[in-house]
ROGU-53202 format. One record per residue: z, y, x of N, C-alpha, C in turn. Coordinates in steps of 0.02 Angstrom, whole numbers. Layout:
> Z, Y, X, Z, Y, X, Z, Y, X .
...
# end
This chain:
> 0, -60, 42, 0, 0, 0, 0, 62, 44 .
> -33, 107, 16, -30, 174, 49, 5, 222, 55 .
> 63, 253, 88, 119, 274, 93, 120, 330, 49 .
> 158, 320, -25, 166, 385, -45, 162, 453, -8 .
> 140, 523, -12, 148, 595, 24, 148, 620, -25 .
> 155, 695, -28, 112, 748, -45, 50, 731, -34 .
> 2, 766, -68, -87, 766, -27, -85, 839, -71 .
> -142, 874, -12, -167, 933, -19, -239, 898, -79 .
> -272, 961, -123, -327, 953, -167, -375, 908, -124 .
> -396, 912, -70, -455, 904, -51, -441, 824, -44 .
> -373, 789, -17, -365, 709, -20, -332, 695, -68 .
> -322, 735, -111, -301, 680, -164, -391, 682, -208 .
> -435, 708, -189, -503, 697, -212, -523, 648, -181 .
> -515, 626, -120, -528, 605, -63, -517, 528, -90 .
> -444, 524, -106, -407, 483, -133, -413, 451, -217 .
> -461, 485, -237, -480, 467, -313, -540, 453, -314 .
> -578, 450, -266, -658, 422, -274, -633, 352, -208 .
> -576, 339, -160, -586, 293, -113, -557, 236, -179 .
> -507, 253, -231, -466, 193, -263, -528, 184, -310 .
> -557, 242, -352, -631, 199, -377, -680, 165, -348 .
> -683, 159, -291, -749, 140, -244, -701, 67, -256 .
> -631, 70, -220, -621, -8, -207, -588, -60, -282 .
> -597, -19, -327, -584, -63, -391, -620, -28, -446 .
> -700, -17, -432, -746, 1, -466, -756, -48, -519 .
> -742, -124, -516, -781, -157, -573, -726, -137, -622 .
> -661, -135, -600, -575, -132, -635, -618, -56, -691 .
> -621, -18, -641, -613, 70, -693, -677, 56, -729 .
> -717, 6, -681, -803, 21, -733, -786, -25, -803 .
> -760, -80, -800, -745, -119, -849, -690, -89, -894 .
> -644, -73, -870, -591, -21, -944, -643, 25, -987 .
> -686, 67, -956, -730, 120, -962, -781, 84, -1002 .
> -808, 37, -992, -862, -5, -1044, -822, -14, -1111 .
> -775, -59, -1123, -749, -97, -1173, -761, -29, -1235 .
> -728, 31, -1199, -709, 73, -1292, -775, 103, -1277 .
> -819, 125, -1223, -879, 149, -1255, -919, 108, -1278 .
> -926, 52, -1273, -969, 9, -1299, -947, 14, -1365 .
> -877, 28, -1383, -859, 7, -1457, -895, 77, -1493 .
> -876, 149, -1464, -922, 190, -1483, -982, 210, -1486 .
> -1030, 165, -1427, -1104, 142, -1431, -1112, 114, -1497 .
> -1088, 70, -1501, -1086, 24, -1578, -1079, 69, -1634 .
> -1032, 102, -1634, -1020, 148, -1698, -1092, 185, -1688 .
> -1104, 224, -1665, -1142, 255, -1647, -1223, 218, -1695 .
> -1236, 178, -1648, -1299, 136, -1680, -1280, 125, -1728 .
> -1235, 96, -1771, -1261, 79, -1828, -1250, 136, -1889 .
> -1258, 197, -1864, -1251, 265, -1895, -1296, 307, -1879 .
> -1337, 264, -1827, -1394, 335, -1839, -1453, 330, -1885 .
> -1472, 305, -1924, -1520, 297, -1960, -1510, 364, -2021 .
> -1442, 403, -2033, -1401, 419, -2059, -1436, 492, -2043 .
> -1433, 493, -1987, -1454, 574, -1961, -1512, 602, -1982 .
> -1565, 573, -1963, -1629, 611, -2004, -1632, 621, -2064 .
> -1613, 607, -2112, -1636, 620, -2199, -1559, 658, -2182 .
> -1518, 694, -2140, -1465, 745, -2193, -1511, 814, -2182 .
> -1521, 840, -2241, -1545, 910, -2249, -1515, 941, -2304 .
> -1503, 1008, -2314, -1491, 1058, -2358, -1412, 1027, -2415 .
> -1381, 1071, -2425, -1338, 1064, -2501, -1289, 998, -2474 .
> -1273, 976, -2503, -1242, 912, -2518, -1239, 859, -2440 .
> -1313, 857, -2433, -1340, 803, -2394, -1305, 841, -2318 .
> -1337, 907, -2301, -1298, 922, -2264, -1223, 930, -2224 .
> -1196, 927, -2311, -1092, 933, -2287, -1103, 854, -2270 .
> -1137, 804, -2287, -1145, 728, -2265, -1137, 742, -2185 .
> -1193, 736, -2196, -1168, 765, -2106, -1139, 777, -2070 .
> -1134, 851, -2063, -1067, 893, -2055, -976, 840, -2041 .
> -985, 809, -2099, -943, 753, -2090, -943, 714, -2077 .
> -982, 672, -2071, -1020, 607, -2013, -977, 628, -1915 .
> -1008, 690, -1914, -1011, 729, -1871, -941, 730, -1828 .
> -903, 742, -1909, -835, 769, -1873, -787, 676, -1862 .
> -802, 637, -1900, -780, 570, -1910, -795, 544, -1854 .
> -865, 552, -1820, -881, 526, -1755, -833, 569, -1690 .
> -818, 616, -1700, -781, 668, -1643, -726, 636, -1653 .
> -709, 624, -1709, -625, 572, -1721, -622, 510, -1689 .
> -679, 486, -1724, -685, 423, -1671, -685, 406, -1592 .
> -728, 451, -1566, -732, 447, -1523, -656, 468, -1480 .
> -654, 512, -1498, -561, 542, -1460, -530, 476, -1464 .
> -516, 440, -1532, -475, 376, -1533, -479, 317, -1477 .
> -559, 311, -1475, -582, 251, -1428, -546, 290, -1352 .
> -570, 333, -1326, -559, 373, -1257, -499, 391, -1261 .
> -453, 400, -1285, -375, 387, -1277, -363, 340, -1267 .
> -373, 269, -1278, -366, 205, -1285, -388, 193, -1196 .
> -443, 198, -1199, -467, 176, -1119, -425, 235, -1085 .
> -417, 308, -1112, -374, 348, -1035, -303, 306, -1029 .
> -268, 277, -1050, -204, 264, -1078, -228, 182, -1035 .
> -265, 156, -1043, -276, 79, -1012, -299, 110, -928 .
> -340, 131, -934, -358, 167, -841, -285, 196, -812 .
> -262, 250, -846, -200, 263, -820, -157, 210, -789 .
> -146, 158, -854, -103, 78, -815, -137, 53, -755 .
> -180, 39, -761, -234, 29, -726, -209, 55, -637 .
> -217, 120, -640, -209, 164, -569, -124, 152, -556 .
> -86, 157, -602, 4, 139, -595, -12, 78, -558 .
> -61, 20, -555, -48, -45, -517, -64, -41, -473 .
> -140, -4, -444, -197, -20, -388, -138, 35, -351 .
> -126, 93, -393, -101, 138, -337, -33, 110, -299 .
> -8, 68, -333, 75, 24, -298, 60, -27, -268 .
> 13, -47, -252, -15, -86, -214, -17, -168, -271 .
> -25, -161, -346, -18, -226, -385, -91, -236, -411 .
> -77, -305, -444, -133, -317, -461, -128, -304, -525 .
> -200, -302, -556, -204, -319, -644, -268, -308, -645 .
> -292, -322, -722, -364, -330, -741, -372, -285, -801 .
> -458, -293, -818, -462, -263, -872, -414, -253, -947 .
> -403, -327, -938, -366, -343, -1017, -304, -332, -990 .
> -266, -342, -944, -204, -350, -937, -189, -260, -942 .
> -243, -223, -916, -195, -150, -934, -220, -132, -987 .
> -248, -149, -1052, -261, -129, -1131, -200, -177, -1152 .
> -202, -214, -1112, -143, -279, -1180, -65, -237, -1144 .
> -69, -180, -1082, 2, -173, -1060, 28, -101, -1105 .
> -38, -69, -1131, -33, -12, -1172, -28, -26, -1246 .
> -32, -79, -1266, -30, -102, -1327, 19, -56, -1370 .
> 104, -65, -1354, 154, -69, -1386, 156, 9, -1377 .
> 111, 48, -1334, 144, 125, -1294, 83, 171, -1366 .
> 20, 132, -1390, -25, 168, -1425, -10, 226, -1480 .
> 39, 206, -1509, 61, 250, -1551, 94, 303, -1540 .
> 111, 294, -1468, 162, 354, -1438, 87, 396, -1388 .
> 48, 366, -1359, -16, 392, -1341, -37, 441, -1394 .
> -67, 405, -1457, -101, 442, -1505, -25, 492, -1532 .
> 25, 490, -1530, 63, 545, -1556, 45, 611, -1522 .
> 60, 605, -1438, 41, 664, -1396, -37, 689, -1390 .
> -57, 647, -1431, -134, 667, -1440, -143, 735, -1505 .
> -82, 691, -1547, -64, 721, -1604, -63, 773, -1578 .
> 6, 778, -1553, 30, 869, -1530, 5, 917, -1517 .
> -30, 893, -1445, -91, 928, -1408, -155, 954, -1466 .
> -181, 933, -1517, -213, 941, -1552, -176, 1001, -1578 .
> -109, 999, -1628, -87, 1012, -1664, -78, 1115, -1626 .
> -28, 1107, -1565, -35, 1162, -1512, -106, 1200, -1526 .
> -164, 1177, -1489, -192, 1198, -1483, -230, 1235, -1548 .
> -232, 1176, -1594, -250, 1202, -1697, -233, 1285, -1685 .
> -163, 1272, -1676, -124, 1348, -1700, -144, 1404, -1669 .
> -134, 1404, -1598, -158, 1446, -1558, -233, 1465, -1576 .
> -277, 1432, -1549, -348, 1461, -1580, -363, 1480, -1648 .
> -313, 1453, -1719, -318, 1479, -1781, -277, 1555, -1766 .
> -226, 1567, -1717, -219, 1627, -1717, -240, 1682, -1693 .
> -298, 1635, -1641, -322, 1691, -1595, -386, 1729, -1647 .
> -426, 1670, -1672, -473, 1688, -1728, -457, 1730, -1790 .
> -389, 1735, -1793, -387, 1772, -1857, -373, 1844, -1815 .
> -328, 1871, -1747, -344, 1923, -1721, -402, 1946, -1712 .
> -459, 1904, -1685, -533, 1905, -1679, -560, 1943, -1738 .
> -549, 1910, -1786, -580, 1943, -1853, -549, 2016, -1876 .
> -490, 2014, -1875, -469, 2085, -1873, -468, 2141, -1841 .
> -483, 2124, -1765, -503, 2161, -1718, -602, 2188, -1741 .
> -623, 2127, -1785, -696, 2142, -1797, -709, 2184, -1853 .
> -653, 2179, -1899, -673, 2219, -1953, -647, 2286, -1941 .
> -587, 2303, -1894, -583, 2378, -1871, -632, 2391, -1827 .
> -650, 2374, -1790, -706, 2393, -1752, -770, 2433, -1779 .
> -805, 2373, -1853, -858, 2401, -1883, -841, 2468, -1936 .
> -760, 2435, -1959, -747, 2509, -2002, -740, 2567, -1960 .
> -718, 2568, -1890, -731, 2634, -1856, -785, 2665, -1807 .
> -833, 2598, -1821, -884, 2632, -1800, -960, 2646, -1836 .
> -952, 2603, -1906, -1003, 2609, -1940, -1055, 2616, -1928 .
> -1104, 2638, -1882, -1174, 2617, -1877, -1158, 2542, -1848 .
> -1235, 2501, -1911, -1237, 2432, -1896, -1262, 2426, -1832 .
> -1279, 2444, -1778, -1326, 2435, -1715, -1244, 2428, -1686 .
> -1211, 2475, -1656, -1141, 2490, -1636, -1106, 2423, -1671 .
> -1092, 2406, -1706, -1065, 2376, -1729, -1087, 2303, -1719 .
> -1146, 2291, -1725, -1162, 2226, -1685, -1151, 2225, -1613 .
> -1166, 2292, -1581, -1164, 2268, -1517, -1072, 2258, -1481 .
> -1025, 2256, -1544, -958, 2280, -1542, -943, 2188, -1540 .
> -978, 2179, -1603, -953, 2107, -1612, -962, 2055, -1568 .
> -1029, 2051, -1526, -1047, 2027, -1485, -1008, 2036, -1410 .
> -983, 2057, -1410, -960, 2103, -1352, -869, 2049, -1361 .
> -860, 2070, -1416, -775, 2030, -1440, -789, 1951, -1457 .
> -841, 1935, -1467, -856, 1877, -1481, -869, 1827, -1407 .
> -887, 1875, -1354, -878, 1835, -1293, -821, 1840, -1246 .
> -774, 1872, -1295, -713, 1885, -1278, -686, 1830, -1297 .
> -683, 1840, -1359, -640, 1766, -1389, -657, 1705, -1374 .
> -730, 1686, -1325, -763, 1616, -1300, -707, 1614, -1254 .
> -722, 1661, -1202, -674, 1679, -1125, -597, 1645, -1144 .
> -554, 1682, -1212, -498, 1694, -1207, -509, 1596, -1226 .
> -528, 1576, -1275, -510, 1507, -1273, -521, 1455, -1249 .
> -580, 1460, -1188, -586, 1421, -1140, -515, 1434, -1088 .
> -497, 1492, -1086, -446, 1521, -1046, -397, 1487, -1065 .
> -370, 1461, -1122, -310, 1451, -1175, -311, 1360, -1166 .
> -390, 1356, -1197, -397, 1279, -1167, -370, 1250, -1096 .
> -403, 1282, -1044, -375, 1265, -984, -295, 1270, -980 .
> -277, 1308, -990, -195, 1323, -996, -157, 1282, -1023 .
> -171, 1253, -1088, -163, 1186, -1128, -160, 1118, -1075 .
> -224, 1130, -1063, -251, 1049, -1050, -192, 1023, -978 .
> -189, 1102, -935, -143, 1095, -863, -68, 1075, -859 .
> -67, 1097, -941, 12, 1109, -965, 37, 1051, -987 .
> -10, 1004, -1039, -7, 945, -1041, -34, 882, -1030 .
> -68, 883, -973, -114, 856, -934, -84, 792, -913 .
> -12, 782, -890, 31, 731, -871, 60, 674, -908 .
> 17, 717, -984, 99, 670, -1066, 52, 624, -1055 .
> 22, 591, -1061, 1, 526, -1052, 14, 498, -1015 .
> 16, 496, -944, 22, 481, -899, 118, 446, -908 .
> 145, 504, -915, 218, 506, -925, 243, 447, -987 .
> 189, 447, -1031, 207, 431, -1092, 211, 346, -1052 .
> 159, 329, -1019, 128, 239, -993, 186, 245, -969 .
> 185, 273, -886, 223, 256, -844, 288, 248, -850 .
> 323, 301, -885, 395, 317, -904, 431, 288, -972 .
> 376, 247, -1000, 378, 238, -1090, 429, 290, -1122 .
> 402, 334, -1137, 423, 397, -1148, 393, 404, -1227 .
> 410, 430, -1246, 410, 461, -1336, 346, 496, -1324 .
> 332, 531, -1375, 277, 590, -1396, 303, 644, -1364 .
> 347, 654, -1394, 366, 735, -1385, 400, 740, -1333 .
> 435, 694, -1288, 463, 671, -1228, 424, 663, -1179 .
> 371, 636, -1191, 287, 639, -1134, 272, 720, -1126 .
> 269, 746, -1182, 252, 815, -1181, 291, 851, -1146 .
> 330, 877, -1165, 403, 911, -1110, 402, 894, -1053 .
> 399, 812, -1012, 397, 798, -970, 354, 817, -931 .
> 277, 828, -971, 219, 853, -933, 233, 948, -910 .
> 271, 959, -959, 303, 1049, -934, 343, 1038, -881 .
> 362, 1006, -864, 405, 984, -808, 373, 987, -756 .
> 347, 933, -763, 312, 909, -701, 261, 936, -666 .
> 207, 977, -709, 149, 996, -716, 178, 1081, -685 .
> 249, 1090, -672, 240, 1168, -658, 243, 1156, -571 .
> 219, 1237, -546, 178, 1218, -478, 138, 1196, -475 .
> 90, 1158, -521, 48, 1113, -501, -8, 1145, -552 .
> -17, 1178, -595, -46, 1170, -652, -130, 1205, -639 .
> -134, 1221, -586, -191, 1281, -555, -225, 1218, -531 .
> -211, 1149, -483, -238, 1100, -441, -262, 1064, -515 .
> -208, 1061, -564, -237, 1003, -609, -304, 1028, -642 .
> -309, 1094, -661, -358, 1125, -682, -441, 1131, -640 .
> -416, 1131, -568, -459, 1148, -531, -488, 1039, -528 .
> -446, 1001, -526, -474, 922, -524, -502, 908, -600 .
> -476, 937, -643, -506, 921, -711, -565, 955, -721 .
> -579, 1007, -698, -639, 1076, -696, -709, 999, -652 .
> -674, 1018, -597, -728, 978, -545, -761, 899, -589 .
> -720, 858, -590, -745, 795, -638, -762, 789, -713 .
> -744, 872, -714, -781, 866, -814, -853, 895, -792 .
> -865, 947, -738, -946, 957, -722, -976, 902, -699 .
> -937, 857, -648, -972, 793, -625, -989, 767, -684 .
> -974, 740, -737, -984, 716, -778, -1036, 737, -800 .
> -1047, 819, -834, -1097, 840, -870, -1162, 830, -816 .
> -1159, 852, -764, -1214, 823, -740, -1230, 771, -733 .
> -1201, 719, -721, -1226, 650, -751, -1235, 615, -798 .
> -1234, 659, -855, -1245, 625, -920, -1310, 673, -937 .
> -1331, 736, -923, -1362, 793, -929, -1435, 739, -875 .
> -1405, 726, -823, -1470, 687, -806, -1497, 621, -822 .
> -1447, 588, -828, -1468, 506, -874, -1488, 517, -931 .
> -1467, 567, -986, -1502, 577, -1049, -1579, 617, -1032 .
> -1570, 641, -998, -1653, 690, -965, -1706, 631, -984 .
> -1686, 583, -902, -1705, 515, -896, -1729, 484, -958 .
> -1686, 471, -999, -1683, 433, -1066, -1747, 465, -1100 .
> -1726, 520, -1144, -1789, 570, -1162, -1849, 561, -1129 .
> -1863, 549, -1059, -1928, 556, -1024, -1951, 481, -1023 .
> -1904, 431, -1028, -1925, 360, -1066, -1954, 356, -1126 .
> -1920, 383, -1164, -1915, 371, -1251, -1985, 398, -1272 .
> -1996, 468, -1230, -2049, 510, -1254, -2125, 472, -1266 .
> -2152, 436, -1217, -2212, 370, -1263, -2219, 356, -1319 .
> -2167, 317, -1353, -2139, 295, -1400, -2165, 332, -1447 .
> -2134, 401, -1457, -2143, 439, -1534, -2131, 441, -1580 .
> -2050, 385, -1560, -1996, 380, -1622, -1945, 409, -1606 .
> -1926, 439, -1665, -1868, 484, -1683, -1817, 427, -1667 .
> -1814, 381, -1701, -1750, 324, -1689, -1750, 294, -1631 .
> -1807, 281, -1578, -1821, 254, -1528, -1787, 300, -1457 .
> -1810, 358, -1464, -1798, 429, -1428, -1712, 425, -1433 .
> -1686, 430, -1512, -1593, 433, -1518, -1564, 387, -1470 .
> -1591, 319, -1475, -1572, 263, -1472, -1547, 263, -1360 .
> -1612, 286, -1361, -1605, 279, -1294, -1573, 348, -1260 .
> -1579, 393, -1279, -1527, 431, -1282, -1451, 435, -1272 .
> -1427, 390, -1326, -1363, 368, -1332, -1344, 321, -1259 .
> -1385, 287, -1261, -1384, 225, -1213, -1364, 255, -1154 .
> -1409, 313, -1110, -1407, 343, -1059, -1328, 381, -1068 .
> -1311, 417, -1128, -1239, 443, -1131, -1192, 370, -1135 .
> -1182, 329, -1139, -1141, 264, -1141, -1149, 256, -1052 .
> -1187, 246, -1025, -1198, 245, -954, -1169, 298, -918 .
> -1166, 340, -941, -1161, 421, -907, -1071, 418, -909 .
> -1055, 402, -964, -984, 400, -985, -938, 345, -941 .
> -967, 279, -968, -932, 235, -903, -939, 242, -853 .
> -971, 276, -817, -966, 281, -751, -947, 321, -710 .
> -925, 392, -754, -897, 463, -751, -840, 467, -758 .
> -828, 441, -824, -740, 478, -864, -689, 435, -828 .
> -682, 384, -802, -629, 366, -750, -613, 399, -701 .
> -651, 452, -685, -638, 497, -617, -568, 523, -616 .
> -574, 571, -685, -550, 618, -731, -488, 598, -722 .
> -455, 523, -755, -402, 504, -753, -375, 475, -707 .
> -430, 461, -643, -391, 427, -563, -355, 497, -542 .
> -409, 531, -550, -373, 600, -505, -322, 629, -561 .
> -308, 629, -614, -271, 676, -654, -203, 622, -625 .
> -207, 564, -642, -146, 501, -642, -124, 509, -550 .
> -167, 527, -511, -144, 538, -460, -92, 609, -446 .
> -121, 631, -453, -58, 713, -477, 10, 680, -504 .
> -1, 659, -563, 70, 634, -592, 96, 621, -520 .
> 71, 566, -475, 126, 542, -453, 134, 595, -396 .
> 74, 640, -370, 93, 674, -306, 165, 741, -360 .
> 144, 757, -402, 203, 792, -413, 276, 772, -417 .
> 303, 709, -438, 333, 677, -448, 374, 649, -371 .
> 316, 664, -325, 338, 654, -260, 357, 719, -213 .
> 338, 759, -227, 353, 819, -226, 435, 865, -251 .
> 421, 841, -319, 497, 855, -363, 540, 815, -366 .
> 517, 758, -359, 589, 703, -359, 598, 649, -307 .
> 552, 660, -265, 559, 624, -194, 530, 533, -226 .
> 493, 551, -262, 480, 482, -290, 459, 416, -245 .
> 439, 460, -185, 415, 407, -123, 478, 377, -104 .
> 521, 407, -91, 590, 373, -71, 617, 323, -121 .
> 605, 352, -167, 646, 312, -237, 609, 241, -238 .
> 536, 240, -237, 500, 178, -224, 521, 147, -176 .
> 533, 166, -114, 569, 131, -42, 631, 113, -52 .
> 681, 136, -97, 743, 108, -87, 742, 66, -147 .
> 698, 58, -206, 685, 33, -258, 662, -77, -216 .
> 617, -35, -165, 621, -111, -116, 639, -130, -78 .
> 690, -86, -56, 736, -113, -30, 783, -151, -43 .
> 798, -128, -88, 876, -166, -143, 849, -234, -160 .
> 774, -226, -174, 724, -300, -208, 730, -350, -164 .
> 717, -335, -90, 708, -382, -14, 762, -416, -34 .
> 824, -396, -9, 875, -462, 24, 876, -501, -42 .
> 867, -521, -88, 859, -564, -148, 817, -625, -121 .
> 760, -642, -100, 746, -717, -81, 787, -725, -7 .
> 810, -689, 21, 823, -715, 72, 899, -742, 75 .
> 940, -701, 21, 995, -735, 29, 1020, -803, -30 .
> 950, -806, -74, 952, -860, -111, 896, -922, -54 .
> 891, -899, -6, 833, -960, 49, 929, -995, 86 .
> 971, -932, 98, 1041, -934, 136, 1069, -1001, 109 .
> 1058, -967, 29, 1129, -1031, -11, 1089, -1095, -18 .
> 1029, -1110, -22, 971, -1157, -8, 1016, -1200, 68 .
# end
């Protein structure tokens, strides 16, 4: 095993692409199982998409839309929460497998999807409050400036304000509770106990988690941004609308397993460099085996 430290940004990056390189089939196989399950959903729902138009058919949609965003969050909690176990073993120097870290998150799922809850719930509020300042800031604006030209160019102007402020708000979120999962596996910790814990843990640190989550959510988009390219420049022969989706999807299922494990080697790595940092957790592991050692040897004694 590799001696607990601190690591500066640049090795614990260093350090999250060497533990994927050497248990690539481990992260590639957690990473298949729930997208495949959302590949699946996926296909047998697109036939669905072309005929929604106008009235009715459209809110169809619309809600299709939002049911699949549900879905999908559900499946990808499931695998971050199994990868997380996952890195708790490879990184302690243990073994385990695909199934063994979904079957070790089993009993923790409900406390996963609670802090999923929260985090949702946080964030709901905040952006429902920032939007309703938004709008009020928009309607004084046009009542005091009344020409419509001025006034569009007012809204536009506050409207890429309010993009800024909640990507800003997002990041702030995501740094703040970036750890409750992590906390929730490792520590079997509650919902709201993962959460807090991640305020804990996550302070000092919350600028690095942002800056490793920033870096592997672009890695990502460019690799799904180019396998779907790919896909499209396949499909395009064809001249089917369903043929074109199809492979489409396929290239994003590819793009996804082979990306979104990054995300959580390096995020799950933080947990523990902070943890080693604030609570000397490297030591605690060393005297944790220490105390473990003299146990076969003084039962080999009474032998």
């Amino acid at each position: 095993m590799e001696p607990l430290r601190p690591m500066s940004t640049g090795e614990l990056l260093d350090r999250t692409f060497a533990l994927y390189r050497k248990n690539f089939l481990l992260f590639l196989g957690i990473a298949v199982v729930t997208h495949a399950v959302y590949l699946g959903y996926e296909l047998l729902t697109i036939k669905s998409a072309p005929v929604m138009r106008g009235g009715k058919l459209l809110a169809s949609y619309y809600l299709s839309i939002a049911l699949a965003f549900v879905f999908m969050t559900v499946v990808l909690t499931i695998s971050q929460a199994a990868t997380v176990k996952a890195v708790a073993a490879v990184h302690l120097d243990q073994t385990t497998s695909v199934w063994a870290a979904y079957g070790s998150v089993r009993r923790r799922i409900f406390s996963v999807f609670g802090v999923l809850l929260f985090v949702f719930l946080i964030a709901g509020l905040i952006t429902g409050v920032l939007l309703v300042i938004l709008g009020i800031g928009l309607g004084l604006v046009i009542v005091a400036l009344g020409s419509a030209a001025r006034s569009q160019t007012a809204s536009l102007i506050l409207g890429f304000a309010f993009l800024l402020s909640a990507l800003a708000i997002f990041v702030a979120l995501y740094a703040r509770y970036a750890l409750a999962i992590q906390a929730c596996i490792v520590e079997n910790l509650g919902s709201w106990a993962s959460m807090k814990r991640s305020v804990q843990l996550s302070k000092e640190g919350r600028l690095r988690i942002a800056i490793v989550y920033v870096l592997f959510l672009i890695l990502s988009w460019i690799a799904a941004l180019c396998l779907e390219s790919l896909g499209r420049m396949a499909a395009t022969p064809w001249h089917n609308q369903i043929a074109s989706i199809v492979v489409v999807q396929v290239a994003g299922f590819v793009a996804g397993s082979l990306t979104d494990p990054l995300a959580t080697i390096g995020i799950s790595l933080l947990y523990y460099d902070q943890r080693v940092r604030k609570e000397a957790f490297d030591l605690q592991l060393m005297m944790s085996s220490l105390d473990a050692a003299p146990g076969p040897v003084v039962a080999q004694l009474e032998v």
